[in-house]
C-alpha positions as CSV (number, residue, x, y, z in Angstrom):
1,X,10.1,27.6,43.6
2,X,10.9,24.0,43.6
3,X,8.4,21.1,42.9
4,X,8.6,19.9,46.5
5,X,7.9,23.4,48.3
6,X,5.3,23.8,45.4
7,X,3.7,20.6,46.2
8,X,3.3,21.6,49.8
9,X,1.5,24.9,49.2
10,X,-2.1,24.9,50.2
11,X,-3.0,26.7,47.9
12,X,-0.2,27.7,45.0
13,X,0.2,23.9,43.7
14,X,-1.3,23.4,40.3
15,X,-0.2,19.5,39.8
16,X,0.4,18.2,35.9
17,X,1.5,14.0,35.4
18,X,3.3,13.7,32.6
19,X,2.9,9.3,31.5
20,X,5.8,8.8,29.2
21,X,5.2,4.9,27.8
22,X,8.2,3.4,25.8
23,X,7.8,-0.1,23.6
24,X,10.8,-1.1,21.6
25,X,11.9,2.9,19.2
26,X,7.7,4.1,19.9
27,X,6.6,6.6,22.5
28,X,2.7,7.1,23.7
29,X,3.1,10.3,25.5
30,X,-0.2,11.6,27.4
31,X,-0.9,14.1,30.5
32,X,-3.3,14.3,32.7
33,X,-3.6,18.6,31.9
34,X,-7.1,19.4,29.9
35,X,-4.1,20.5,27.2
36,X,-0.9,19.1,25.6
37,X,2.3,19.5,27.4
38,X,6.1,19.4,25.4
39,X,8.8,18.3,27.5
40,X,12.1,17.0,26.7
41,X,11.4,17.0,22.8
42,X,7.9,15.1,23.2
43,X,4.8,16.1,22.9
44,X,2.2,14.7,25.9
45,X,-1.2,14.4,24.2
46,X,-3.8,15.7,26.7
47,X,-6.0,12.4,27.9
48,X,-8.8,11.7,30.4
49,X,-7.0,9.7,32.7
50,X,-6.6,9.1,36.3
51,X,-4.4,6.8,38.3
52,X,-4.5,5.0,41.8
53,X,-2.4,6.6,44.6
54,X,1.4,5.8,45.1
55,X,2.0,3.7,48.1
56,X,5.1,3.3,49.9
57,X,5.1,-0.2,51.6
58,X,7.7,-2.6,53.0
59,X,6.6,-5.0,50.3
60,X,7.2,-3.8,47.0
61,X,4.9,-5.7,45.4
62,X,1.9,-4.2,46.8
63,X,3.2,-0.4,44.9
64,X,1.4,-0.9,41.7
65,X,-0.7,1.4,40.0
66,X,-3.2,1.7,37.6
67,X,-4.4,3.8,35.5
68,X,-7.5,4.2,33.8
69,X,-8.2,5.6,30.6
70,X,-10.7,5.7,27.2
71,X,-10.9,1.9,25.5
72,X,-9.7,3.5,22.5
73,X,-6.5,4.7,24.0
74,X,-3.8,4.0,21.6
75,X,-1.7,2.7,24.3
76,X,-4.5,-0.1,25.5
77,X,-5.2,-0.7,21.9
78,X,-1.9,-3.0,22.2
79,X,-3.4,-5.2,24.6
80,X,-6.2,-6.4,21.7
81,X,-5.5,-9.1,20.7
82,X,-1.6,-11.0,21.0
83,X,-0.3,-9.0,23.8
84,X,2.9,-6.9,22.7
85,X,6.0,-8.8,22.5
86,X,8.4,-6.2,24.9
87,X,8.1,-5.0,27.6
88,X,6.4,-1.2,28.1
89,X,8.4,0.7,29.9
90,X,6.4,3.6,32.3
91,X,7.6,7.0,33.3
92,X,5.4,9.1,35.0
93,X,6.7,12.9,35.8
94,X,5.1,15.4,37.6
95,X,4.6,19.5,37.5
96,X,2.8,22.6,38.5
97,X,1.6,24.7,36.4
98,X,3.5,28.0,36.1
99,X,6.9,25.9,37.5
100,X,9.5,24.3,35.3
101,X,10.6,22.3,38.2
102,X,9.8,18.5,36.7
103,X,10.6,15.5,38.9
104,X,9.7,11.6,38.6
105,X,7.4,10.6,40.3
106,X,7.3,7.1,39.7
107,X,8.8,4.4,37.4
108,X,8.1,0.4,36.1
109,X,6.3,-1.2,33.6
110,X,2.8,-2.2,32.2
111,X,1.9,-5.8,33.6
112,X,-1.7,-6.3,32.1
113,X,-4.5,-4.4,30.8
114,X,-8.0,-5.2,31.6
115,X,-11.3,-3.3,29.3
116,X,-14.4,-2.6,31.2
117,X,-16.9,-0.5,28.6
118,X,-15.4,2.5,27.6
119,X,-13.1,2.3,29.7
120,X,-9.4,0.5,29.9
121,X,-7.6,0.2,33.3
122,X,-3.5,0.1,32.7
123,X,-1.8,-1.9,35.6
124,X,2.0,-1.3,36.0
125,X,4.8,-2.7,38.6
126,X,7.2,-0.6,39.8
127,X,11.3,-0.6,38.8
128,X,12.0,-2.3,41.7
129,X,10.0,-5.5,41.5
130,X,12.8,-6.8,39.2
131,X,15.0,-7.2,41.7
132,X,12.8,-10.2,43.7
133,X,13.3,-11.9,40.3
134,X,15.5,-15.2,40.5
135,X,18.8,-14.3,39.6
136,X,19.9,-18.0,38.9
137,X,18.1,-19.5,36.2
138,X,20.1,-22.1,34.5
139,X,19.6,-25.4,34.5
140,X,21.6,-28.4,34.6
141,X,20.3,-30.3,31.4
142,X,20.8,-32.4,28.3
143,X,19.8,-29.1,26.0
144,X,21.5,-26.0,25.7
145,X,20.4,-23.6,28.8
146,X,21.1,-20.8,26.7
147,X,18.5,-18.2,24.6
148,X,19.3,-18.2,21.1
149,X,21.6,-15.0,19.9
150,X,21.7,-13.8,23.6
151,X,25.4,-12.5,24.7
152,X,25.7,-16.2,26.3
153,X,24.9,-18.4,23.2
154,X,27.4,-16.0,21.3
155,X,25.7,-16.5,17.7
156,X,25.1,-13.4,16.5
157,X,21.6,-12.7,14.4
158,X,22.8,-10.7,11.9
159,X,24.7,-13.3,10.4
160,X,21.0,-15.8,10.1
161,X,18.6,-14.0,8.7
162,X,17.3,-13.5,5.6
163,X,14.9,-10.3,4.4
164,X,11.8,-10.4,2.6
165,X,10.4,-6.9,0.9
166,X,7.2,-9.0,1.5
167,X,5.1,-12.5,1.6
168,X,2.6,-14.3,-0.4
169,X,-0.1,-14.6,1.7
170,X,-1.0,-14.9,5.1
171,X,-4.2,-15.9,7.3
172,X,-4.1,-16.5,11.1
173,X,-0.8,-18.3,12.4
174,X,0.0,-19.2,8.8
175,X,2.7,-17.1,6.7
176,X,3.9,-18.2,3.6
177,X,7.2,-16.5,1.7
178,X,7.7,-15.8,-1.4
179,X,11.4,-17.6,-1.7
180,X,11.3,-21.3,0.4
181,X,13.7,-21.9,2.8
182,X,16.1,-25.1,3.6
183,X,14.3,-27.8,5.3
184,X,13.2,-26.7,9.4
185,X,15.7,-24.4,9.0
186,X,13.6,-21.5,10.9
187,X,11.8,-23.9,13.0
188,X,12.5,-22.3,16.5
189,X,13.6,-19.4,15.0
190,X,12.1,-15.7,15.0
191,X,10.2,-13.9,12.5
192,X,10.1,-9.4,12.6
193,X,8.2,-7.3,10.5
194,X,9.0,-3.6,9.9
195,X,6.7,-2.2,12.9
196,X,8.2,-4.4,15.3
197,X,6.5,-6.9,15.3
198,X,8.3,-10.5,16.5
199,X,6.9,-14.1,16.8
200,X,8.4,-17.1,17.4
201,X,8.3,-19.4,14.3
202,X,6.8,-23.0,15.4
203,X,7.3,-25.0,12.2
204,X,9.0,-24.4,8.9
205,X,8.0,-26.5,6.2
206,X,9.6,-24.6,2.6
207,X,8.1,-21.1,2.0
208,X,5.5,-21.8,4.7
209,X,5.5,-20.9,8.3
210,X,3.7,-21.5,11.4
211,X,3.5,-18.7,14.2
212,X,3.0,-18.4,17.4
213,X,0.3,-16.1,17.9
214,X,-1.5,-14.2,15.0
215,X,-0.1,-11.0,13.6
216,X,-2.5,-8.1,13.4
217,X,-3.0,-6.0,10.2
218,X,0.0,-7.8,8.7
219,X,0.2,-6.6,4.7
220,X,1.6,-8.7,2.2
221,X,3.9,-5.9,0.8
222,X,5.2,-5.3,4.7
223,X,9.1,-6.5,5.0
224,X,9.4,-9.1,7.4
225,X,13.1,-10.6,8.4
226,X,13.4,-14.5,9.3
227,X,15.8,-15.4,11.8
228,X,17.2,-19.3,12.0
229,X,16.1,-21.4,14.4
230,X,17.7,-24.0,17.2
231,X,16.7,-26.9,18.7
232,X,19.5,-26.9,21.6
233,X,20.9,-29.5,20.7
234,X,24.9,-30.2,20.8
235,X,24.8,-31.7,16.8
236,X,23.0,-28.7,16.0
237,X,25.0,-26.0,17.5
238,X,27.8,-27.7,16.1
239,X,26.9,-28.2,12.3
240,X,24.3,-25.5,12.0
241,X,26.1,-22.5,13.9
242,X,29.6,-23.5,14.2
243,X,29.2,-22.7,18.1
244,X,30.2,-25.4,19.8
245,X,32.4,-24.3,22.3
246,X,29.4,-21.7,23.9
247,X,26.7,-24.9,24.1
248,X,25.2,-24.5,27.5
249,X,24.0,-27.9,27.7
250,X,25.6,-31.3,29.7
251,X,24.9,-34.2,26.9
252,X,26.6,-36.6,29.6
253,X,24.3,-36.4,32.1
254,X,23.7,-39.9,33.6
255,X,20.0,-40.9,33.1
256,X,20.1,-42.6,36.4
257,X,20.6,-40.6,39.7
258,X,23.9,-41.4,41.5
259,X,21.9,-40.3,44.7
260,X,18.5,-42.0,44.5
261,X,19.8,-45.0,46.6
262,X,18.9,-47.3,44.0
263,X,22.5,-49.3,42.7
264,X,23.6,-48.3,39.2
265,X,25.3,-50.8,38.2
C-alpha cells in the first residue's frame, strides 16, 4: 500500500518522521519512532521530539516549523555558543510502520535555535523561501563587489593557503601559529580546522591572529589551514593575486554625482 492511501486509513496508519540534518560532510539523523530507524545507509537515532504542523499558505514565509527536542540534543548543541558557520540543511521523511513506502514530507533549513530548560526548540524555513531572496546583489563601488575565491573573483584557494599540523596557543579570539606569516598577509582572509570549523581572520600581525568569533574546544595539536586575505582593492588584486582582469570593483567612480544638480565643474 502506498504512503498516501496509508496515510488516509482510519485506522491502519502507523506514522514514523524520519529528520535527516546535514552541516557541511556531518549528518544528525533522529526519528520521531520510540526506536532507531535505518534508511538509505543512515541510522535515525530514536529522540523525543515533536514538531509544529505543516501549513500550506500563499505566503511562504509563514510555512516554518519547529521542532522541539532535549537541550542536550547533539544537533542544538551547535547553537551554544558561535552559531555554526553553514548552513543546516533539513529533510524530514515520513513512514508507517509495516510500509516501505517513504516520501518527503518537507524540506529547508535551520534558521535559529532558541533553549527553554530542558528543552531546545529547532526553527527551520522551508526550500522555497530562497527564492524571495534578492537575486541582484552587486554593487556599483570603488572595492571589488566580489567574495574572495568565489567562481566570480576566479582566485582559486588552493593555491593561498598554508597548513598547520597545529598552533601554539590559543585563548578566546586570539590564535597564535607556530611558523609567522608575511606581514597582514591573512588579514581578511579565512582560517579552518579539521572538524570544519571556519572563521574569518580580522588581523594578522606575524604568527598571531585575531578571529572573528571564538572557536570552541579548539586543541593545540588540531590542524588548522590559513587562507590569504583581501582587502578589495585594485593594487591588491593586482600584486597579491595576479587577478586583475576578474576585479569587480569601478576605481573611477566620480566622487561627485553627475545627477545631484549641483555643477561639477
Amino acid at each position: 500500500m502506498t504512503w498516501r492511501l496509508t496515510d488516509l486509513s482510519i485506522f491502519g496508519g502507523r506514522p514514523v518522521e524520519l529528520f535527516r540534518f546535514v552541516y557541511g560532510v556531518n549528518r544528525y539523523c533522529f526519528t520521531s519512532s520510540d526506536a532507531d530507524v535505518s534508511y538509505q545507509g543512515e541510522s535515525y537515532k530514536a529522540t523525543p521530539m515533536e514538531r509544529t504542523g505543516i501549513s500550506i499558505a500563499h505566503d511562504i514565509s509563514k510555512a516554518d516549523i519547529t521542532i522541539t527536542v532535549p537541550r542536550d540534543n547533539k544537533l542544538a548543541a551547535l547553537y551554544v555558543g558561535p552559531p555554526p558557520d553553514d548552513v543546516i540543511s533539513l529533510t524530514v521523511f515520513s513512514y508507517h510502520k509495516g510500509d516501505g513506502d517513504f516520501v518527503v514530507l518537507w524540506q529547508g533549513r535551520v534558521t535559529s535555535v532558541m533553549f527553554a530548560g530542558s528543552t531546545a526548540s529547532i526553527t527551520c524555513e522551508p526550500v522555497f523561501t530562497s527564492l524571495r531572496r534578492p537575486g541582484l546583489r552587486a554593487m556599483y563601488q570603488r572595492l571589488c563587489r566580489h567574495e574572495l575565491y568565489s567562481s566570480a573573483c576566479g582566485v582559486q584557494s588552493e593555491s593561498y593557503k598554508v597548513v598547520y599540523a597545529g598552533v601554539v596557543s590559543y585563548s578566546g579570539v586570539t590564535l597564535t601559529l607556530p611558523v609567522p606569516l608575511t606581514a597582514g598577509w591573512a588579514t581578511g582572509g579565512l582560517l579552518t580546522t579539521s572538524r570544519g570549523a571556519k572563521r574569518w581572520v580580522l588581523a594578522q600581525n606575524g604568527a598571531v591572529l585575531t578571529l572573528n568569533n571564538a572557536i570552541i574546544d579548539l586543541n593545540v595539536d588540531e590542524p588548522v589551514t590559513v587562507y590569504a586575505g583581501c582587502d578589495c582593492t585594485r593594487e591588491t588584486c593586482n600584486a597579491k593575486f595576479g587577478n586583475i582582469l576578474n576585479f569587480g570593483g569601478f576605481p573611477w567612480v566620480p566622487y561627485k554625482n553627475p545627477f545631484a544638480g549641483d555643477p561639477i565643474m
